[in-house]
ROMARDREN-828993 format. One record per residue (C-alpha): residue number from 1; x, y negated, z. Coordinates in nm, 2 decimals, padded with zeros to 4 digits. Each point is the difference from the previous one (the first is absolute). Layout:
N
  lose       u       v       w
   NUM       X       Y       Z
...
***
This chain:
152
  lose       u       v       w
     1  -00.87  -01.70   00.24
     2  -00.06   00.26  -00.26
     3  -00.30   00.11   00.17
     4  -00.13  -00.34  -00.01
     5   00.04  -00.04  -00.38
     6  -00.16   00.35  -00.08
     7  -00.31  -00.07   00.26
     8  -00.09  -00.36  -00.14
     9   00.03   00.15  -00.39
    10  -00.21   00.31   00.11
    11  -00.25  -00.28   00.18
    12   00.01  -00.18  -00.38
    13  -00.05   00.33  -00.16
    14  -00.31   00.11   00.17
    15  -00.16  -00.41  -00.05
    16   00.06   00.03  -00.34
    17  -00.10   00.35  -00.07
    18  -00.32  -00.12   00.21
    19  -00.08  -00.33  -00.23
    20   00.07   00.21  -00.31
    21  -00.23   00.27   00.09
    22  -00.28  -00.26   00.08
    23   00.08  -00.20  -00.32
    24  -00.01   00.32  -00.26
    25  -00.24   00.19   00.18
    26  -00.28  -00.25  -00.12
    27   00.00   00.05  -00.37
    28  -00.09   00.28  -00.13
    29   00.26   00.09  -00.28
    30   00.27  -00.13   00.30
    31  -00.15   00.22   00.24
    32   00.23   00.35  -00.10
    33   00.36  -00.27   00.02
    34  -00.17  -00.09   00.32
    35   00.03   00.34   00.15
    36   00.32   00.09  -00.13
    37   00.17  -00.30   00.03
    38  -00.07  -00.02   00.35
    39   00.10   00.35   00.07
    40   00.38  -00.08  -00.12
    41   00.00  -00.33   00.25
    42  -00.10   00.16   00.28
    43   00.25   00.31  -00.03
    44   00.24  -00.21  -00.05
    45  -00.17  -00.23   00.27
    46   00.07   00.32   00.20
    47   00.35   00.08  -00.11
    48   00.09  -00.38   00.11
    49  -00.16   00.09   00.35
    50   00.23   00.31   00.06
    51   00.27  -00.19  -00.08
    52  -00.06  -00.27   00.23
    53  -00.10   00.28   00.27
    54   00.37   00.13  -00.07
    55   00.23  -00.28  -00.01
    56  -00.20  -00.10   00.35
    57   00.10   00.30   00.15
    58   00.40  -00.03  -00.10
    59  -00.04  -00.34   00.09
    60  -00.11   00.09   00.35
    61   00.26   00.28   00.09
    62   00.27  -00.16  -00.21
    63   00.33  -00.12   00.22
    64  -00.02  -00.35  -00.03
    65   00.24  -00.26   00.09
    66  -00.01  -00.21   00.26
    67   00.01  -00.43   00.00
    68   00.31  -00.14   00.13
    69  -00.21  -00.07   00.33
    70  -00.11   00.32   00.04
    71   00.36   00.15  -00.10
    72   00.16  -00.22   00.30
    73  -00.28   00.14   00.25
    74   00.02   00.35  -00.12
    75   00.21   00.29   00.20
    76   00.24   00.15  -00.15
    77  -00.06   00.43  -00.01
    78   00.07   00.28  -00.23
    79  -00.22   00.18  -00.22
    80   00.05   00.38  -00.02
    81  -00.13   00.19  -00.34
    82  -00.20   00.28   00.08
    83  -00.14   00.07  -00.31
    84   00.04  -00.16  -00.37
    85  -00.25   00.09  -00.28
    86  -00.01  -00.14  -00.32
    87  -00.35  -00.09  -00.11
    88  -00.10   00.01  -00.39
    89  -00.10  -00.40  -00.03
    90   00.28  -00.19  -00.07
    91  -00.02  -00.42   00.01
    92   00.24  -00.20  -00.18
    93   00.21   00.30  -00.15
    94   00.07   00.14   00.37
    95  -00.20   00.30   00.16
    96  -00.19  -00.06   00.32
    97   00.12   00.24   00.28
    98  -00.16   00.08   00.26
    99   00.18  -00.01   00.33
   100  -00.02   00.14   00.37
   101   00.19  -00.17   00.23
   102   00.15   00.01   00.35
   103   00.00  -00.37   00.14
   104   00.33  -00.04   00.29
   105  -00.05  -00.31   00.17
   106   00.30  -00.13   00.20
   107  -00.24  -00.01   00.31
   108  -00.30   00.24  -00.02
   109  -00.13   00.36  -00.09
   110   00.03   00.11  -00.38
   111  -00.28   00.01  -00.16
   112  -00.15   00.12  -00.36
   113  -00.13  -00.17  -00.31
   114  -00.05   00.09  -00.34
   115   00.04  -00.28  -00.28
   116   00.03  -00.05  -00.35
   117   00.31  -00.08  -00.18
   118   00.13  -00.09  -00.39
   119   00.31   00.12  -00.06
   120   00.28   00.08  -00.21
   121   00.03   00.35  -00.14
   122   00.34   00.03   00.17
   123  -00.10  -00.15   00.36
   124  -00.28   00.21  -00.01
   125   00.18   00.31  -00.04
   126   00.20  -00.12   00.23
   127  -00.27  -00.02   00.27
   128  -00.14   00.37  -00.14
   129   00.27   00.21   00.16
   130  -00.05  -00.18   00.31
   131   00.20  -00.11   00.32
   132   00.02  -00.34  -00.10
   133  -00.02  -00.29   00.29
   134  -00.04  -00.35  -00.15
   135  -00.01  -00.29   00.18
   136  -00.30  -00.19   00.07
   137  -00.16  -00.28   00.13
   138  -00.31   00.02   00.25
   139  -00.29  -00.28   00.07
   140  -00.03  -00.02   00.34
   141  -00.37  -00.06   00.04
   142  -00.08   00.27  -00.26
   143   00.22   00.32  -00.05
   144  -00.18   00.10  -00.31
   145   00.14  -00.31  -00.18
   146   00.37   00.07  -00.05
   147   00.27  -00.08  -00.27
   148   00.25   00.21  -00.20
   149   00.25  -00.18  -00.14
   150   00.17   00.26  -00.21
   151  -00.29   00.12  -00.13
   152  -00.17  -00.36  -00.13
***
């Protein structure tokens, strides 16, 4: 959702910067706050873009939960943490972590993924020092969705 916001104000930012340019740029004693003016919209233009490029990302590797549909198909597994690192972006107070883990299916091979996670300070540390199985719920028609519910 973030993502959204931050790519349709960085789509306004780079319109406007556009018009202003082409409105100032036509007079001469506007012509100099044509230049300048436009230079500050489109940096920040471009500061909008990066951080509609990163929310995107978290968005795409973050553990999501699952509808109730989806959570009365799913399979139940466990999640094995191989590896917990603490990024330095931090969303809503709470540092994103990045996470390795070891899917378990009840029937199947394990299998790795890595996703993103926001956590608290202390469930993060937790995670750190390692050996920690959570349970876990699966999709079945897509083992790359899956659902934590200890750490949403």
């Amino acid at each position: 959702m973030a993502s959204i916001v931050f790519g349709t104000f960085a789509v306004i930012a780079v319109i406007v910067g556009v018009v202003l340019f082409l409105v100032l740029r036509r007079k001469p004693h506007t012509r100099v706050g044509a230049y300048v003016s436009a230079t500050f919209v489109f940096l920040a233009a471009g500061m909008l873009a990066m951080g509609a490029i990163s929310f995107a990302s978290l968005e795409s590797t973050a553990l999501k939960t699952f509808t109730p549909e989806e959570r009365a198909a799913a399979v139940p597994c466990n999640a094995a943490v191989l590896k917990a690192e603490q990024t330095s972006n931090k969303l809503n107070g709470r540092y994103i972590w990045q996470l390795r883990l070891r899917v378990i299916p009840q029937a199947g091979d394990p299998y790795q993924i890595e996703r993103t996670a926001r956590l608290t300070s202390s469930m993060g540390e937790r995670l750190e020092r390692g050996e920690v199985v959570l349970s876990c719920l699966v999709a079945p028609t897509d083992h790359t969705r899956i659902e934590i519910p200890a750490l949403a």
